[in-house]
N, C-alpha and C positions, 0 to 999 in steps of 0.2 A: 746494748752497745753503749760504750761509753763517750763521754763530750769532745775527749778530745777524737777517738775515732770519726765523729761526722763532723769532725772541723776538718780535720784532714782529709776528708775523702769530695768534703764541697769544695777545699780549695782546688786539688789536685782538681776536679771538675771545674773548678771554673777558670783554672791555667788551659786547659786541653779547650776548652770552650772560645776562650778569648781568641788563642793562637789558631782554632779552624775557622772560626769568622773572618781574622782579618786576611785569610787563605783566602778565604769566600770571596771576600770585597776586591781582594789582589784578581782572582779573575774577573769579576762585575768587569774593573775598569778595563780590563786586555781585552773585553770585548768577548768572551768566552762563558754565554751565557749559561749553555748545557751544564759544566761545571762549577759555576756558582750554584744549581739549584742542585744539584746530587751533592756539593759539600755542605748545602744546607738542611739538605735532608741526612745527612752523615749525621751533622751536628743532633737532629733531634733525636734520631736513634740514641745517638752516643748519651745525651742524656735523657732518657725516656727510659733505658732499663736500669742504671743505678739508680734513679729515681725511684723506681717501681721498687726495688730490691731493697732499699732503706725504706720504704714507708711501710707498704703491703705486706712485705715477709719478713718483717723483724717483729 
C-alpha cells in the first residue's frame, strides 16, 4: 500500500474520529450519559477494524 494511501485513510480517520468525540462530549454535557458511552464505544469500533485491516492484513 502506498504512503499516500495511509495518509489518506488516517486522515479520513482521524476527521470521523474527531467529529464522533465531540458528538460524544455534545451528549456528556446534555446529561445523556447512555449515549456518550455507546458513541464511545462506536468510536473504538470505528477505529479498531481499519486499524486491524492496515496493519495485520496488509
Amino acid at each position: 500500500m502506498s504512503v499516500l494511501t495511509w495518509i489518506a485513510i488516517i486522515s479520513v480517520l482521524a476527521y470521523a474520529l474527531i467529529h464522533t468525540v465531540s458528538y460524544a462530549l455534545w451528549n456528556w454535557r446534555n446529561n445523556n450519559k447512555a449515549g456518550f458511552v455507546f458513541i464511545i464505544l462506536l468510536c473504538l469500533v470505528m477505529t479498531a477494524l481499519p486499524v486491524y485491516i492496515l496493519f495485520f492484513r496488509s
